[in-house]
N, C-alpha and C positions, 0 to 999 in steps of 0.2 A: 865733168861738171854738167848737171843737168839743167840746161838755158831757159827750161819750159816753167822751169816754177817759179824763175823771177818774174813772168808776167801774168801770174796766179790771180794776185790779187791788187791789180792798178787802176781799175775802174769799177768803184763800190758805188750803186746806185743812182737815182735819179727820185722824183717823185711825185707824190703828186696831191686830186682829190676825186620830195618825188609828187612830181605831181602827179596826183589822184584824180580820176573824173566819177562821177554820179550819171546817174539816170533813173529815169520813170517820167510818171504824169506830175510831180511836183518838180523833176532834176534842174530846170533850166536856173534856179536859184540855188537850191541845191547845190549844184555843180559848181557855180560861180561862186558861190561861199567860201567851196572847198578847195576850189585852184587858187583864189585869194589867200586864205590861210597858210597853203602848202608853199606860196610865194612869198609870203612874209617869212615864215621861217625858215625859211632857206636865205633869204637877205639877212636873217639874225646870225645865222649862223656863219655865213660868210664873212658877216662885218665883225664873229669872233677873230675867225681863223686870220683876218688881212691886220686885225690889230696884231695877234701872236705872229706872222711872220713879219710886220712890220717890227717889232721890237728886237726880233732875233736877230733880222738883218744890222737895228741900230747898233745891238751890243758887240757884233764882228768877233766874236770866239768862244770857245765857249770847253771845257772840262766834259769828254763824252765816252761813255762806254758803247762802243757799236759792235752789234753781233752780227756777222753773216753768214747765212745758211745758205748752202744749194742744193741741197735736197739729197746729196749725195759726198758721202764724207764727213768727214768733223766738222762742226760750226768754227768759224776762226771767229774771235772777238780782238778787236781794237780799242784798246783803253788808253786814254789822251788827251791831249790838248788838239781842236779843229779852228783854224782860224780863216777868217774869208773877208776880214776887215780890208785890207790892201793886198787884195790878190790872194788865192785859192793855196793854205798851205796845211800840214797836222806833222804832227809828233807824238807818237802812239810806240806802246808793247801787245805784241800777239802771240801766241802760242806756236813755239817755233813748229811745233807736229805739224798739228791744224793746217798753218799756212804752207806747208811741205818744203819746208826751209833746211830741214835736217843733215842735208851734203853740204851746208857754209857754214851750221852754227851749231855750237853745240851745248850751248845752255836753253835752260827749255823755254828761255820767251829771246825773239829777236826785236830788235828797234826797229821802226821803219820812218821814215821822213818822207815826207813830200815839201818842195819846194822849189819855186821859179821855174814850175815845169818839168820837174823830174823826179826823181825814186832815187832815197838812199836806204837801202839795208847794211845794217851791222852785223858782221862776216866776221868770222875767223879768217885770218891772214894764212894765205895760198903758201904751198910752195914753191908754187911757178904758175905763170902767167900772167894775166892781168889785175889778179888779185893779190900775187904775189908779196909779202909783208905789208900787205891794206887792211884796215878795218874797216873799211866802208864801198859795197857796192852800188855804184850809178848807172839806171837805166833810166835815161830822158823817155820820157811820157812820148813821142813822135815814135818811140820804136812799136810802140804797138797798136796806135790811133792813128798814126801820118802829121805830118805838120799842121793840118788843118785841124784835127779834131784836138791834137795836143793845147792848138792857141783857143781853141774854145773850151777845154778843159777848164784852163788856168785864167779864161777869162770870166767866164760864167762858171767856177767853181761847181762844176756838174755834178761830186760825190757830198758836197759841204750841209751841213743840216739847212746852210740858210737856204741852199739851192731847192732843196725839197721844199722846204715851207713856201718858197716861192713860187713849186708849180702847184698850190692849191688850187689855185684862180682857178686853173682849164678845167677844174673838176667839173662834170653837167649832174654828177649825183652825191648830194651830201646829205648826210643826220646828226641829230646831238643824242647821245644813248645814254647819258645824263649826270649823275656825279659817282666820282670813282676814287677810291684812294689807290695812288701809288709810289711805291717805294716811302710808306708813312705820308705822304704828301696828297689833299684834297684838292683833285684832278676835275678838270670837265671831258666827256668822252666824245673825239668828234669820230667819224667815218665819212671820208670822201671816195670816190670813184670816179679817176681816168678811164673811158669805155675806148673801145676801138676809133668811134670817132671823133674824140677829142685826141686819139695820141701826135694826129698830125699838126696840130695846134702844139702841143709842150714838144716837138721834135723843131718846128720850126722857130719856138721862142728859142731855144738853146743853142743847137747848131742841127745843122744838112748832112755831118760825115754821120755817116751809118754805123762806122764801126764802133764810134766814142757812144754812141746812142743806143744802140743796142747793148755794149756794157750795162752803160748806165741804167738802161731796163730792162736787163737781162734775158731782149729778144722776147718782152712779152708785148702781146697786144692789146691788155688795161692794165690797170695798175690800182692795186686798193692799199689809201695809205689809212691808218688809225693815229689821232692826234690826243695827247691827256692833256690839256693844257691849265697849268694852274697858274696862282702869286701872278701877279706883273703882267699878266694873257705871254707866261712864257711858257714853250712845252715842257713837260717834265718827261715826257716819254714820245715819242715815234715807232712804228711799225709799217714796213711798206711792204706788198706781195706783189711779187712778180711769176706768175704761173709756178712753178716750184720755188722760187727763189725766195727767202723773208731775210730783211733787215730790220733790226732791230735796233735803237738810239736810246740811251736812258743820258738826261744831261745832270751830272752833278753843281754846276752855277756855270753863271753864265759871264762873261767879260773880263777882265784883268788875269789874263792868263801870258802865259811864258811866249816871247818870240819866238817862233820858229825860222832856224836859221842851217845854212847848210854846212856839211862836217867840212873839215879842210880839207882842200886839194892834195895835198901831199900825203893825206890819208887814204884816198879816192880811188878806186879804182872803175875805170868806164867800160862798162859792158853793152853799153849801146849799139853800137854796130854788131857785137857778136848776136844782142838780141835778135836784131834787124834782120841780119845774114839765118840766124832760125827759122825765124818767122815765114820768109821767100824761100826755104826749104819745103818747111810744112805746107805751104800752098802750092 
């Protein structure tokens, strides 16, 4: 059994978000016009983005299709329910290929859960071992973040859309590139920009473990997210780039969606410590 691709895909994202000067023999007005201006619309635009993640945060779940690319490989896509209302959880189908599932499951989309701090995949049942007549494989999130980055996972919902909309604030570079329709839906177009140094700002709003963090940003050093944000200042769409990396978010609505809860125990099988036991291999 190949241990390395249950931890393929356990930390999807983080996220995130000009002043112009003048000169000459008239600039000194000039200039101050212009930094004025470039100051006001950037408080416009920020007092969009803080309305749309404030309501995202209010709704706590939301119907989302999310696509992740690494630059290398199949794109996997997660299509689901993401809930962040009481603690960081989803219930999504992915393409078992994509996410290189293919030695547990043999139907072409696998399940995958998150919940109360761990990973449950839906497996064909083993013939021996620890999966042995299981449907469901468990890796607690500590196997591949540590304890600390795991309770800052689940505390600060570090992959959850509201978690991105939340780190807009640290943007120092944003625009409105103006109205857009997407997915039939009339959209406003924001672009924010995490530069290198605000990333120690959204690293220290989240958490300190580097390894949950660097998931979460896929070891870049900015981060440029694209916001559509329509109806209600709710997003209809997200896009984050992480130097090769793009996630992609399209939300089909937002709130009164399914609880996410975890499979039975006597279904379960724990792969946690074998993760763990891999992991101190490969290093």
């Amino acid at each position: 059994m190949k241990l390395r691709y249950t931890a393929a895909w356990v930390g999807m994202t983080a996220a995130a978000m000009v002043v112009t000067s003048a000169c000459g023999s008239q600039g000194t007005k000039t200039a101050s016009d212009a930094v004025d201006k470039a100051v006001g619309r950037t408080g416009t635009i920020m007092a969009a983005l803080s309305r749309a993640t404030d309501r995202t945060e209010q709704l706590g779940s939301a119907q989302v299709r999310m696509t992740t690319d690494t630059g290398s490989g199949r794109p996997v896509t997660a299509d689901g329910t993401y809930s962040w209302g009481h603690g960081y959880a989803f219930d999504v189908e992915m393409d078992t290929a994509a996410a290189q599932m293919q030695t547990l499951q043999d139907s072409p989309t696998t399940r995958m859960l998150f919940v109360d701090g761990a990973y449950y995949y839906d497996v064909d049942p083993q013939p021996s071992g620890p999966l042995a007549g299981k449907e469901w494989m468990k890796v607690d999130s500590s196997a591949v973040f540590g304890k600390s980055g795991a309770d800052a996972l689940s505390s600060a919902g570090g992959g959850s859309p509201s978690a991105s909309m939340k780190s807009l604030k640290y943007a120092s570079d944003v625009d409105d590139l103006g109205e857009e329709k997407v997915d039939g839906r009339s959209t406003t177009h924001y672009r924010a920009v995490i530069d290198q140094n605000d990333m120690g700002r959204l690293k220290k709003a989240y958490t300190d473990e580097d390894t949950l963090f660097d998931s979460m940003t896929g070891g870049s050093d900015s981060i440029t997210m694209d916001v559509w944000v329509g109806a209600e200042d709710l997003p209809v769409r997200i896009t984050q780039n992480f130097g090769v990396m793009k996630v992609t978010m399209d939300f089909e609505k937002f709130g009164a969606t399914k609880d996410v809860t975890a499979p039975p125990a006597a279904q379960t099988g724990d792969l946690t410590d074998a993760v763990k036991a891999a992991g101190s291999q490969a290093g």
